[in-house]
N, C-alpha and C positions, 0 to 999 in steps of 0.2 A: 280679877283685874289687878288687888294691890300683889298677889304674886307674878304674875308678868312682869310687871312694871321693877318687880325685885330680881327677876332673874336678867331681865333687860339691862338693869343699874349695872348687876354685877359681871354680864358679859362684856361691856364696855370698858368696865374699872378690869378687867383683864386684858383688854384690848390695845387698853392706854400702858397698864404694866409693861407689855410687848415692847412696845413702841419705845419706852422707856429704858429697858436692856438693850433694845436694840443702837438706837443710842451712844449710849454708854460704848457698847461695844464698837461703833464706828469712830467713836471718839478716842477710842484707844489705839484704834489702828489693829482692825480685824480681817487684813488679806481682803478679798471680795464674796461677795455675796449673791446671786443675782435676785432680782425681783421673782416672789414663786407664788404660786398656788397652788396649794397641797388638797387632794380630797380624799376620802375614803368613804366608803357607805356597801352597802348590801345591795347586791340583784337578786329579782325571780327570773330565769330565764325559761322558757318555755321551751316544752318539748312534746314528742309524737306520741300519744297513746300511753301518756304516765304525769305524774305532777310537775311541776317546775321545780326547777333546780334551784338551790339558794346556790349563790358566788359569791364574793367578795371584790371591790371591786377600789383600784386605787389610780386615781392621778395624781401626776407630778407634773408640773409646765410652767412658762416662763410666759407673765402676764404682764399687758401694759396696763393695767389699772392699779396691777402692784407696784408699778414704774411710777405711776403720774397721781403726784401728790394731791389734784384738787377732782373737784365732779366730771368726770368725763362721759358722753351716751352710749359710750360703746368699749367695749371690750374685747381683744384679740389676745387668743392665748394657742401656744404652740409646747407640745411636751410629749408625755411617757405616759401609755395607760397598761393598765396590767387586769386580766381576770382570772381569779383563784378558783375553780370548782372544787367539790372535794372529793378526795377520791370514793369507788364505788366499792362498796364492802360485800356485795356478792358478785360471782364470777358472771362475766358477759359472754351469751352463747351468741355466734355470729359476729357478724359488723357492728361496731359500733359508731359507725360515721354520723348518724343523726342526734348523737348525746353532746350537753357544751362541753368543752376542752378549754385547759387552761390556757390562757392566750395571753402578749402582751405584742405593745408598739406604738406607732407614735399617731396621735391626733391633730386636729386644728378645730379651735370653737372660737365662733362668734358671738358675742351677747350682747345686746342693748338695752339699756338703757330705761323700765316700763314706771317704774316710782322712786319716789326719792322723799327724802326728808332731810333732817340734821344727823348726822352720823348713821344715817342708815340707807339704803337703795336696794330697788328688785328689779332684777336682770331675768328677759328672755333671750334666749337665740339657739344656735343650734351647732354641734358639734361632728364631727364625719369622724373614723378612725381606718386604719390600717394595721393589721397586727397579724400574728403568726401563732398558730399551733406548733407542735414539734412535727406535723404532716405537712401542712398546707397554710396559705392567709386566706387569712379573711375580713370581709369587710365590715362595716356598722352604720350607721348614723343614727342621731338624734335629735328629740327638740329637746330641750331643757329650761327649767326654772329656778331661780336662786332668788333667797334676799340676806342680807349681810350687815350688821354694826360692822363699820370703819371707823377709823380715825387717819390721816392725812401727817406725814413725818417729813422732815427735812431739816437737818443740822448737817455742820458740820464746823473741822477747828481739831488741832494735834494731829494734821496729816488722813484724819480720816472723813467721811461723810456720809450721812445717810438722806435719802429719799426715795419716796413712797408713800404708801399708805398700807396699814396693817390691818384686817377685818378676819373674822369668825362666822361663818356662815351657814346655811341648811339648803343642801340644794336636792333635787329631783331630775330623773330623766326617763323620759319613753321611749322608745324604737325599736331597732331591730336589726341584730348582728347574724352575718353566717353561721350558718354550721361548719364542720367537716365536710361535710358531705354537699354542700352549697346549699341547699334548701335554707331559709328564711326561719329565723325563731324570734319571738316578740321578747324584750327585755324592758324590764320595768325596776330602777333602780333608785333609792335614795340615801341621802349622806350630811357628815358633817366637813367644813373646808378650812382652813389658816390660809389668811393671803399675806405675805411677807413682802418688805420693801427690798429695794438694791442699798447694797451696804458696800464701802468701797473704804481702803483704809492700806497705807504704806506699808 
């Protein structure tokens, strides 16, 4: 319990650092910045008469929760998702349309709102994607789960400004994305996020 509660302390007091450079840097007059949320984490993806595949798996998108300084129940975010496979280090005899391939392209996720506290909240909802092999697209969806230390930013003054909210997060997701070959593979992924405010500055 007192290590929790230590690792808790200290993701915060880096949360609020963030928030603190960031700041600064709006204060100086830092070009623009848009509200982000950055994630990365590991999939298993599933596949036909062999183990699953580890991926690596990263979004990049443009969130109103990073936008809007106070509690909000809902979250809409739009961006860039990418999947890493690695490559296969024995030669493949035939088709390989039923193995994952690396993919990337753009998503939309919803989330809302399921607990809350003081600097902390846990978000369900669910995410769809759109992305491209070097053959073919393909499609995804999701449900997902996150929960996140934030902290809530807004200055401004010397031509620059910031607001937002800045958090650190762990989030989870289950579904199921195409193959190549269209056929359905189950993916089961989880990860760590930075959610970044808009930063605006002359």
């Amino acid at each position: 319990m007192v290590r929790s509660s230590v690792v808790l302390v200290g993701a915060l007091a880096a949360v609020v650092a963030i928030a603190g450079a960031t700041t600064d840097r709006a204060q100086a007059g830092a070009g623009f910045f848009p509200p982000l949320e950055v994630e990365l984490g590991r999939s298993a993806i599933a596949t036909r008469g062999g183990p699953d595949v580890g991926a690596t798996e990263l979004l990049v998108g443009m969130s109103f929760a990073s936008l809007y300084p106070k509690p909000t129940p809902v979250d809409v975010s739009l961006g860039w998702v990418a999947s890493f496979v690695p490559a296969i280090d024995e030669p493949v005899v035939g088709p390989s349309m039923d193995r994952p391939a690396n993919a990337g392209g753009a998503f939309v996720a919803v989330d809302w709102r399921a607990v809350e506290g003081v600097h902390w909240r846990g978000w369900l909802g669910g995410r769809g994607e759109l992305m491209a092999t070097e053959d073919v697209g393909v499609l995804g969806g999701f449900g997902r789960a996150s929960i996140e230390l934030w902290h809530p930013v807004m200055a401004g003054g010397g031509g620059g400004g910031i607001m937002g909210a800045v958090a650190l997060s762990a989030w989870m997701e289950v579904g199921v994305r195409e193959r190549p070959d269209r056929s359905l593979a189950r993916v089961a992924s989880a990860g760590i996020g930075l959610r970044l405010p808009l930063v605006a500055g002359r």
